[in-house]
Backbone as a chain_set.jsonl record, in Angstrom:
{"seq": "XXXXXXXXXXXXXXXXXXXXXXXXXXXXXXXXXXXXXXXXXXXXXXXXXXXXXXXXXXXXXXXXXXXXXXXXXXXXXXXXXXXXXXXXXXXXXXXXXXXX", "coords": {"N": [[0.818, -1.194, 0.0], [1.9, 0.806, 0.464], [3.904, 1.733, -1.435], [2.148, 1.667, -3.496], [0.856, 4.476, -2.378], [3.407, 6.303, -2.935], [3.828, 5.987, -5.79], [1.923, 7.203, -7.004], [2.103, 10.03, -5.557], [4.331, 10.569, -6.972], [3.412, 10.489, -9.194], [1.377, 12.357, -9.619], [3.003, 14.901, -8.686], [4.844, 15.1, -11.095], [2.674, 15.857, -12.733], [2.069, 18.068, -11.519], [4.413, 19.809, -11.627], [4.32, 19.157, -15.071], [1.98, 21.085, -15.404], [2.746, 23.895, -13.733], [4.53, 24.083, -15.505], [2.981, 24.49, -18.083], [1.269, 26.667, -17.768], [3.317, 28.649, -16.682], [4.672, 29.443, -19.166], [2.113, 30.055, -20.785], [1.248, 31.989, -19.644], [3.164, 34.011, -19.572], [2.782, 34.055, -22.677], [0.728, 35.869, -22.731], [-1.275, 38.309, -23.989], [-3.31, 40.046, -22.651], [-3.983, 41.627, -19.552], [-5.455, 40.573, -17.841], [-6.148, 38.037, -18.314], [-3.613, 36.842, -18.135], [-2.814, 37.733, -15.32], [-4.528, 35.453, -14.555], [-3.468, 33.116, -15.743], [-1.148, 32.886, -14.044], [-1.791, 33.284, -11.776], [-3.502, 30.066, -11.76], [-0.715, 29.076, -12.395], [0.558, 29.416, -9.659], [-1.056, 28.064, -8.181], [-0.865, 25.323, -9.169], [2.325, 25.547, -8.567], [2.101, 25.087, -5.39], [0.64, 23.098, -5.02], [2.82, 21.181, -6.103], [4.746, 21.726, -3.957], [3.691, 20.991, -2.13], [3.246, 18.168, -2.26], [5.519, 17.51, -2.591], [6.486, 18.102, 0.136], [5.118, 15.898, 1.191], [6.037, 13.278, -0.335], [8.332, 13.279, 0.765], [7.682, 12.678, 3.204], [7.281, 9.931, 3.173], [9.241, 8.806, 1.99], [11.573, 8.91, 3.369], [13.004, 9.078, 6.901], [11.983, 10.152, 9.965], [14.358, 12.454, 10.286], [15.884, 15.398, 12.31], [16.224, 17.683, 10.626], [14.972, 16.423, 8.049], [12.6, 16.787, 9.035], [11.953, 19.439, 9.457], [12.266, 20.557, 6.621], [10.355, 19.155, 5.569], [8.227, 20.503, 6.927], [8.183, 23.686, 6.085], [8.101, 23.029, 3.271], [5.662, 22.303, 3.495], [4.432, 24.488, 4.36], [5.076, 26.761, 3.07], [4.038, 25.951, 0.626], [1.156, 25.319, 1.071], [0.336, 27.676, 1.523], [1.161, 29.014, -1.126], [-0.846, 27.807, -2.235], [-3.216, 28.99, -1.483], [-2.621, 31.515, -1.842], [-3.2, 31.494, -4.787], [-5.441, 30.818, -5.196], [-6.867, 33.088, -4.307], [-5.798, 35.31, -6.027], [-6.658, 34.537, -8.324], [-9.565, 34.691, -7.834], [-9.557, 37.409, -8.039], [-8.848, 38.105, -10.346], [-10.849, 36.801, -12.141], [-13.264, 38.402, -10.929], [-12.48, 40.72, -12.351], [-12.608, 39.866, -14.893], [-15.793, 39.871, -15.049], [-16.29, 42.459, -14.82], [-15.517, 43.709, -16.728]], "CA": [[0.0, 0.0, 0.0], [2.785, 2.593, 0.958], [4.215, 1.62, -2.392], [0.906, 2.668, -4.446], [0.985, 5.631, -2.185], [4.593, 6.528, -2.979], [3.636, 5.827, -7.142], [0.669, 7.881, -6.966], [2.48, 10.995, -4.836], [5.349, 10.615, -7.99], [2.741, 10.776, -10.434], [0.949, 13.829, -9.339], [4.19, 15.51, -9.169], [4.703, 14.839, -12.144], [1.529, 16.866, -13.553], [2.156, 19.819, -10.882], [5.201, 20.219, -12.552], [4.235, 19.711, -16.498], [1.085, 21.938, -15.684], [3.097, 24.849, -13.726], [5.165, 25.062, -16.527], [2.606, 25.2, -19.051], [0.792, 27.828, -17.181], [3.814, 29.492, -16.898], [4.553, 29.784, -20.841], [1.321, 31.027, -21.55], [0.976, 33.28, -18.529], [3.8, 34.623, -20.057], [2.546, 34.668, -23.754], [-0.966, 36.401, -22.956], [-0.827, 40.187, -23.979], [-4.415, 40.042, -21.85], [-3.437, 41.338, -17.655], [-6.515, 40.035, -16.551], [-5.556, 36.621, -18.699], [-2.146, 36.608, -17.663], [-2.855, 37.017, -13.882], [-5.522, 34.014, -14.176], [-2.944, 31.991, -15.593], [0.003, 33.12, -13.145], [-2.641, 32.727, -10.132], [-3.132, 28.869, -11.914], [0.734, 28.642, -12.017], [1.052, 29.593, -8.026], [-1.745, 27.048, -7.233], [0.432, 24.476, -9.14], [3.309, 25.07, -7.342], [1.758, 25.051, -4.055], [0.464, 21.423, -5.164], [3.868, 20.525, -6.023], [5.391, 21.546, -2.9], [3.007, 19.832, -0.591], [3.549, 16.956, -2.73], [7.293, 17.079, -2.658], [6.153, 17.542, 1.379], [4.151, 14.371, 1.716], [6.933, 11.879, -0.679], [9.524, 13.187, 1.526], [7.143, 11.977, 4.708], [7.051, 8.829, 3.259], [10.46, 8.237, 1.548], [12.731, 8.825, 4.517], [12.637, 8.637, 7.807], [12.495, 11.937, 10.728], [15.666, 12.962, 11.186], [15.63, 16.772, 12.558], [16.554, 18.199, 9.066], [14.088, 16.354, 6.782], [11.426, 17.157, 9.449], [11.723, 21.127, 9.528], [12.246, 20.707, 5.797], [9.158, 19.074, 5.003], [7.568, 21.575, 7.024], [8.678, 24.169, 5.238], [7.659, 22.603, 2.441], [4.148, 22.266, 3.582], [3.89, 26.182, 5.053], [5.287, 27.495, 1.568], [3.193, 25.084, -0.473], [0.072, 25.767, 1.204], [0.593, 30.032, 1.194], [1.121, 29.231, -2.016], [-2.214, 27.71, -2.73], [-4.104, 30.212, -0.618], [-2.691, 33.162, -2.679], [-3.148, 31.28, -5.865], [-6.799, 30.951, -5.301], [-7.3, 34.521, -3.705], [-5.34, 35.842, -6.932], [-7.871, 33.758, -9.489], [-10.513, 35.255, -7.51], [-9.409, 38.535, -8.06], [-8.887, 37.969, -11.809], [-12.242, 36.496, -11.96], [-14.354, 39.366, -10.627], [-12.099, 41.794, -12.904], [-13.437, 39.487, -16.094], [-16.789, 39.17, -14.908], [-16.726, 43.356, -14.859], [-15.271, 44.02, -17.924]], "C": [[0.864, 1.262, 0.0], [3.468, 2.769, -0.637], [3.562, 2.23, -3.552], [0.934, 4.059, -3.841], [2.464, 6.638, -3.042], [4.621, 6.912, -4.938], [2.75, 7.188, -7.15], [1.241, 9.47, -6.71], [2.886, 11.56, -6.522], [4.183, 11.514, -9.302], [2.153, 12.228, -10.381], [1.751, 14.875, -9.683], [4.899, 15.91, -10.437], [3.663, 16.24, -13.114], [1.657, 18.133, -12.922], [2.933, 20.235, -11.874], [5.143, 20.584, -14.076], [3.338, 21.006, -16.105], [1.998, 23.354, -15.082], [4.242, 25.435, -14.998], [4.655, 25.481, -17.917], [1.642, 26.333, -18.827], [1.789, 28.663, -17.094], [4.06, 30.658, -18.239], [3.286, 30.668, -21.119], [0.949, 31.854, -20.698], [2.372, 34.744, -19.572], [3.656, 35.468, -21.625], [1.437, 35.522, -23.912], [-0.526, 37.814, -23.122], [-2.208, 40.337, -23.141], [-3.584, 40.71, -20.17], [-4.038, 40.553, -17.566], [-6.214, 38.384, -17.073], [-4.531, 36.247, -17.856], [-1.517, 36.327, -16.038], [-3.625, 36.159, -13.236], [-4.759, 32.977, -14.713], [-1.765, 31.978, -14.954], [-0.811, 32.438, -11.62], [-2.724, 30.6, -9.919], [-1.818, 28.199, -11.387], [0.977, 28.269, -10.204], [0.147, 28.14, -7.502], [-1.192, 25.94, -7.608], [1.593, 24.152, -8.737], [3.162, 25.159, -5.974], [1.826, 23.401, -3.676], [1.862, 20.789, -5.574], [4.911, 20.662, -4.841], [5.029, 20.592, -1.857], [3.438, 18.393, -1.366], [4.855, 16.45, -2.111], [6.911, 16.765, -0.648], [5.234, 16.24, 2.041], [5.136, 13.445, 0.97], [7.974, 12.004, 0.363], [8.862, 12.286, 2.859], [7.637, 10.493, 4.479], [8.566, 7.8, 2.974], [11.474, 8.565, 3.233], [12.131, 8.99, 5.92], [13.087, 9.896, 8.69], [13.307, 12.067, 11.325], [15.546, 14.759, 11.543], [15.434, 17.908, 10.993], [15.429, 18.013, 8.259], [12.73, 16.853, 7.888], [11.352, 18.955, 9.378], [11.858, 21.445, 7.832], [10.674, 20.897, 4.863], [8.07, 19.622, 5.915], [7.304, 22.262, 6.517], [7.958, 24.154, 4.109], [6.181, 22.692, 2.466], [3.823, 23.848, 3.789], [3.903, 26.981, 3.478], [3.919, 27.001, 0.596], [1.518, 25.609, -0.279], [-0.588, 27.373, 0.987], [0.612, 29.508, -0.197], [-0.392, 28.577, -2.957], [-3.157, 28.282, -2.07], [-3.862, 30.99, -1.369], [-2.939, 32.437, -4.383], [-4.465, 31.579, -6.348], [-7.509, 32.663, -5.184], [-6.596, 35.198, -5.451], [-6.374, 35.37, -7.677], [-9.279, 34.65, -8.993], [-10.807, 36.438, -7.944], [-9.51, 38.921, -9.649], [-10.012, 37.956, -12.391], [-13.539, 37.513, -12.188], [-13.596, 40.443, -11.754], [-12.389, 41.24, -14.496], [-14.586, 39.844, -16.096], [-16.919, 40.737, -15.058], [-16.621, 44.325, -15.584], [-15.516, 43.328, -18.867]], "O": [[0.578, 2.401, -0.367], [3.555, 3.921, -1.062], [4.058, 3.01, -4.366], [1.034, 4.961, -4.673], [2.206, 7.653, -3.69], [5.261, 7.862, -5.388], [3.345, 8.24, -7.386], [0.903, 10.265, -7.587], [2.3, 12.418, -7.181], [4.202, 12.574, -9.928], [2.543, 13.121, -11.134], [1.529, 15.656, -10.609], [5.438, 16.998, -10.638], [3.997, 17.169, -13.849], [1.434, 19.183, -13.526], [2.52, 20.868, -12.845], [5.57, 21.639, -14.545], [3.852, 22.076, -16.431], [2.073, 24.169, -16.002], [4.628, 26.562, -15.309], [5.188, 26.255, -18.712], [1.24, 26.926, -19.828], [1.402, 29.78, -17.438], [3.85, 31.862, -18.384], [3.368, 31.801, -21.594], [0.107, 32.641, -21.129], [2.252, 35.903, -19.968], [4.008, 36.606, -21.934], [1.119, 35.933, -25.028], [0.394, 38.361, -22.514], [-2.002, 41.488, -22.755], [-2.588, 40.106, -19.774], [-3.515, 39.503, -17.193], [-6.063, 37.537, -16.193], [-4.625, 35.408, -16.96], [-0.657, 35.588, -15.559], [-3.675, 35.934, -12.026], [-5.103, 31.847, -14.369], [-1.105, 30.974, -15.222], [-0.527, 31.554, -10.812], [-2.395, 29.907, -8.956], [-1.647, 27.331, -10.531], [1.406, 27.242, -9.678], [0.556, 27.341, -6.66], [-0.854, 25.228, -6.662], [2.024, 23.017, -8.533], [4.194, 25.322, -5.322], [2.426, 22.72, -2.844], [1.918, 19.605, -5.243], [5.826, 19.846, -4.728], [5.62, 19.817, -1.105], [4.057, 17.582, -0.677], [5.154, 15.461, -1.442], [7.008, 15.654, -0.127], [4.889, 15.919, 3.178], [5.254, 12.452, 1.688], [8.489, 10.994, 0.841], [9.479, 11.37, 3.402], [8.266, 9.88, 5.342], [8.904, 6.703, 3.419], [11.797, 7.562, 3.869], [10.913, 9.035, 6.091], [14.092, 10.569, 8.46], [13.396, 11.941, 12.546], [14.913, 15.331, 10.656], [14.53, 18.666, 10.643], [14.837, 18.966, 7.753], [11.786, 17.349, 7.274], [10.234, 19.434, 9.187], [11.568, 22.61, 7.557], [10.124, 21.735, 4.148], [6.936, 19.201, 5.684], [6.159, 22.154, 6.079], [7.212, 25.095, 3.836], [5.549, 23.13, 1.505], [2.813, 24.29, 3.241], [2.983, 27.594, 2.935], [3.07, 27.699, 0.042], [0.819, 26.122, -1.153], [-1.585, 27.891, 0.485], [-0.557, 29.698, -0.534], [-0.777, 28.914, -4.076], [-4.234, 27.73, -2.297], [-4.872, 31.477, -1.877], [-2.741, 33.3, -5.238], [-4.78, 32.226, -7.347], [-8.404, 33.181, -5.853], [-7.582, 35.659, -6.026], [-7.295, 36.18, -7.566], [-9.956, 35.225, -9.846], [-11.957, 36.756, -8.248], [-10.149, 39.881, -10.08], [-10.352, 38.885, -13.124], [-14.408, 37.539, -13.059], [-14.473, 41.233, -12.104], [-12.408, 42.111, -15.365], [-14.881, 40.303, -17.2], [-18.005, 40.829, -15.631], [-17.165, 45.426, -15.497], [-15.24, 43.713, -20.004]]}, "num_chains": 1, "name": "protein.A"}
């Protein structure tokens, strides 16, 4: 079971990663703001999900030595801020479509 967990984590990871970087690219190519900071806000909530990720394989791949534990803290505090402002940013984008 920890094994499917461990596959599964990988895989995810996996898609945070392709997707923040194709949200990045076209965050980058939009001449749109209000586009550009709905697919930057995307981007952030992708790498939020790839941090917590990276913070939950590390739980599972090694074992708590002082280091990997304040790491994959870390990991989780960043990751999560970073999907809190990702959403709050989309939001913001959102209402500035919805009023133009």
């Amino acid at each position: 079971m920890i094994i499917l967990i461990k596959y599964l984590l990988f895989v995810l990871l996996v898609v945070f990663v392709i997707g923040a970087a194709v949200f990045s690219l076209s965050s980058r190519r939009a001449v749109d703001p209000a586009v550009k900071g709905r697919k930057r806000s995307v981007m952030n909530v992708m790498q939020g999900a790839m941090l917590v990720t990276l913070a939950l394989m590390s739980m599972f791949l090694f074992r708590g030595s002082t280091v990997s534990i304040i790491v994959e803290a870390l990991f989780l505090v960043i990751g999560i801020f970073n999907i809190f402002s990702g959403l709050r940013s989309y939001g913001y984008y959102n209402r500035i479509r919805s009023k133009g």
